[in-house]
N, C-alpha and C positions, 0 to 999 in steps of 0.2 A: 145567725151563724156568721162568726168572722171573716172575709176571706185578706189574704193578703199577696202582695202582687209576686214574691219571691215562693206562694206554694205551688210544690211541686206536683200535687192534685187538685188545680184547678177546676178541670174537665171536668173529673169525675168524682169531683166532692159529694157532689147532690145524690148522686148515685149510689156512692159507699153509706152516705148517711138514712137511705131512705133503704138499701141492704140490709145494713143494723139492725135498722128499728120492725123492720118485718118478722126479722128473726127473733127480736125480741118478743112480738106481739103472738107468734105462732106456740109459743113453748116456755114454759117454767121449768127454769132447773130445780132437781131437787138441793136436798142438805149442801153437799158438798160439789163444790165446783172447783177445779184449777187455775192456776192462771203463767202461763208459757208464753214463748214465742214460736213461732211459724213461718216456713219459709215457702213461698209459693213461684215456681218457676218461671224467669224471663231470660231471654236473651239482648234485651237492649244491653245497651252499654252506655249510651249519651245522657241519659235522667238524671245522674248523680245522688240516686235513693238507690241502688242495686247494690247489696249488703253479699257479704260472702261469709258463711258460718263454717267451720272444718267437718265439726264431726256430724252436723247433719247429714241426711241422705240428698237431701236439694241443697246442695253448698252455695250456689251462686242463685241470687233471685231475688222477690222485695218483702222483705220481715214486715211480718205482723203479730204487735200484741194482741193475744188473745187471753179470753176469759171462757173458757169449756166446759160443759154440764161430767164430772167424775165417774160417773155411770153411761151417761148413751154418749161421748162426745160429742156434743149437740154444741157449736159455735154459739155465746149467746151475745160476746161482744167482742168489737175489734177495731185497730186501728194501727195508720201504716207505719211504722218509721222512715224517717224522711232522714235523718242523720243527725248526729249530737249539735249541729249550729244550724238547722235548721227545726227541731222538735222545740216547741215551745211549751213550757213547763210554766204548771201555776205554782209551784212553791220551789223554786232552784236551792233552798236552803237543805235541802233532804233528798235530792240529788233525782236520778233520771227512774231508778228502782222502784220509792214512792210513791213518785207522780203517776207513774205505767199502774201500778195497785190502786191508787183510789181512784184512777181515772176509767179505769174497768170495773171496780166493785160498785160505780156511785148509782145505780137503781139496784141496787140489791143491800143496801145499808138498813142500821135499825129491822133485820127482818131475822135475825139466828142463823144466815150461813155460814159455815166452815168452807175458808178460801185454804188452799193447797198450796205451798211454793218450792223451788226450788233455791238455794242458796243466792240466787243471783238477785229476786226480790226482796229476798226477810230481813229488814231492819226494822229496828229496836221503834223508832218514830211510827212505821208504818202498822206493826203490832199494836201497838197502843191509841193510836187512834182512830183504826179497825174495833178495836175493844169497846170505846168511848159510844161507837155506833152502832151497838149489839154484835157485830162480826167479829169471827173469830179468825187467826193467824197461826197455820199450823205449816210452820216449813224447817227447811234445813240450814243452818245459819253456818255460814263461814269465817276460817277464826278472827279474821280482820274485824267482823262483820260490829258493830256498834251493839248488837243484839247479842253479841258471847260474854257471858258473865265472866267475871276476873277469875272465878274461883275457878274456873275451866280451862282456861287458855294454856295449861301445864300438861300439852297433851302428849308431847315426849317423855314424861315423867310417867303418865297415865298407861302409857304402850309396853313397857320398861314393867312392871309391875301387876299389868294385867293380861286375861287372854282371850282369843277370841269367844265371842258368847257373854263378855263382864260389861255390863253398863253401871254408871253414875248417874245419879241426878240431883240438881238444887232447885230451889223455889227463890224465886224473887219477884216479892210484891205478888202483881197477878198471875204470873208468867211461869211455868215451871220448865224445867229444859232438862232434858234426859242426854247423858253423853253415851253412847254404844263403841263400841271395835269390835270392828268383822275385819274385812281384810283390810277396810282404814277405818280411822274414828271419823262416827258422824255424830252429829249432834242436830237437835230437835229442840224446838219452841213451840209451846203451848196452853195458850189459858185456859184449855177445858180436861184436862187431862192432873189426873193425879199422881203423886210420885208412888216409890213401892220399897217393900224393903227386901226383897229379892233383888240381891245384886248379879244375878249371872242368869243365860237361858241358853237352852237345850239347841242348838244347832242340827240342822242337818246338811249332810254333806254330800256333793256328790262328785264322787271321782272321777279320771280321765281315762284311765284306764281299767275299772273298776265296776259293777252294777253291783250295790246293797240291793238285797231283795228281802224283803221282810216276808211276804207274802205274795207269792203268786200263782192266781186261784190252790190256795192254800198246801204250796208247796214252799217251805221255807231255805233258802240257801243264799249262797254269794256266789257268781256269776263271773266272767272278762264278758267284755262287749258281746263276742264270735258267740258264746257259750248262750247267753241270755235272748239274743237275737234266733237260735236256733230251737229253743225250750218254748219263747213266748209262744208261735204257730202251733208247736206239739201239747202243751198246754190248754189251749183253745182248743185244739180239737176233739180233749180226751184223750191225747195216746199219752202212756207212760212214761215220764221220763227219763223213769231208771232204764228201762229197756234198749237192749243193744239193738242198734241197727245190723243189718245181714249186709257184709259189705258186697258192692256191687259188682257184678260179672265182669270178667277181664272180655276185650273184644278179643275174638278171635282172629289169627291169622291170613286165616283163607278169605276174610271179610272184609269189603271195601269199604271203612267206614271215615270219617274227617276227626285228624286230629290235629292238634294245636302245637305247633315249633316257638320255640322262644326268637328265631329269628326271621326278617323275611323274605321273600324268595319270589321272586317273577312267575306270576300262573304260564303252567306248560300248555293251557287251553285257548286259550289267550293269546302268546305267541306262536301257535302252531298256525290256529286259523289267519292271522293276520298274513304270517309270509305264505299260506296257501293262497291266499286273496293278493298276494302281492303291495300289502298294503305296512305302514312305515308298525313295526316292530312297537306295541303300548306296554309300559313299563308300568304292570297293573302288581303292585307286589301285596303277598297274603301271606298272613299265620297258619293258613289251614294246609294239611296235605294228604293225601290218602294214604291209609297205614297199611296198605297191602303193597301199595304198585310204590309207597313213597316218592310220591311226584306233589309237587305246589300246584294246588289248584283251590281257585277263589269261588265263593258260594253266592 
């Protein structure tokens, strides 16, 4: 093991390394594994490895390439970032995306796994020589990306002329790459996967203010939020949906019961006892009041 006097995990090198390899030893991922980053919470501030990501949930803390089992998220490998001048990279010619991919796949090479990525991984270099090693590269390629075929890059042209649900695909060499539009085009890289000659698929949608119901326990209709919310319970339990509710008894007048003011009002219970007691007037204010005596009183 290298160490060098500028890492910034000296300490706990031995430690992260012998972590690893436990977790390696205890568990085999299946087929298909991912490969991300992770953010795991610190509050230091002086290390000069404390990364800050936006849209994660932990924004501020110290990134970790990971490699994760697709089914149990079982960690199988990992390592920290330390920062773009301080990560030392065995091939700087293929950049930091690469190196992060073969340096997590490299005991799971020559064995048939399908590694997962997201746009931020999938280059054209690191496909290929995943492929070379029996592993397969199935991720999302960005249009910059060295991994988007030419014939794709027209994707203004693409949006213009198609609609949601219409995907494209081409084949190059080993690689097949599927273009889709949903709400944006994405685009797919993959050598185990075959192209189709169905250009369009079936969407489903779901509204905001809307509930499609195809079926519920085999009542067929279309729903608002309030409507469908009120049906599901009554559904469950057997009672009929069609059936009118008996609407509910008005209270009675002579009846001292609590109702609800849109505004609110100082309990009269509350300030009576208080100046009985001689004691300083609590500004206890409620929506409730009684609808006989209409006076504010808190429950």
């Amino acid at each position: 093991m290298k160490m060098f006097l500028y890492d910034k995990l000296t300490r706990v090198r031995r430690l992260l390394e012998q972590v690893e390899s436990i977790s390696q030893s205890l568990f085999q991922p299946y087929e298909s594994v991912s490969v991300d980053e992770r953010m795991v919470a610190s509050k230091h501030q002086y290390s000069g490895i404390r990364q800050f990501i936006r849209d994660k949930p932990i924004p501020f803390g110290l990134k970790l390439w990971v490699l994760a089992d697709s089914i149990t998220g079982y960690t199988y490998a990992f390592f920290v970032y330390l920062g773009k001048k301080r990560t030392e990279l065995n091939n700087r010619t293929k950049g930091l995306s690469y190196n992060v991919g073969m340096e997590l796949s490299k005991k799971l090479v020559n064995q048939g796994y399908r590694i997962y990525t997201d746009s931020f991984y999938t280059t054209q270099h690191l496909a290929t020589d995943l492929l070379q090693k029996k592993t397969y590269l199935i991720g999302a390629v960005k249009r910059t990306s060295s991994a988007m075929p030419q014939c794709l890059k027209d994707i203004e042209l693409f949006e213009k002329v198609s609609s949601r649900g219409d995907f494209r695909w081409h084949r190059e060499g080993d690689f097949v790459y599927v273009q889709w539009r949903d709400c944006k085009t994405v685009t797919i890289i993959s050598p185990i996967h075959k192209g189709s000659s169905i250009g369009q698929c079936q969407l489903t949608e779901f509204m905001k203010d809307k509930v499609n119901v195809s079926s519920v326990h085999g009542v067929s209709a279309s729903f608002g939020q309030l409507e469908y919310r009120e049906s599901l319970p009554m559904s469950l339990m057997g009672l009929d949906l069609n059936r009118q509710l008996a609407p509910s008894p008005k209270p009675s007048v002579d009846q001292c019961l609590p109702m609800i003011s849109e505004n609110r009002r100082d309990c009269i219970c509350c300030n009576g006892e208080a100046s009985m007691l001689g004691q300083k007037v609590p500004s206890t204010k409620t929506h409730y009041y009684c609808s006989k005596c209409e006076v504010p009183l808190c429950l």
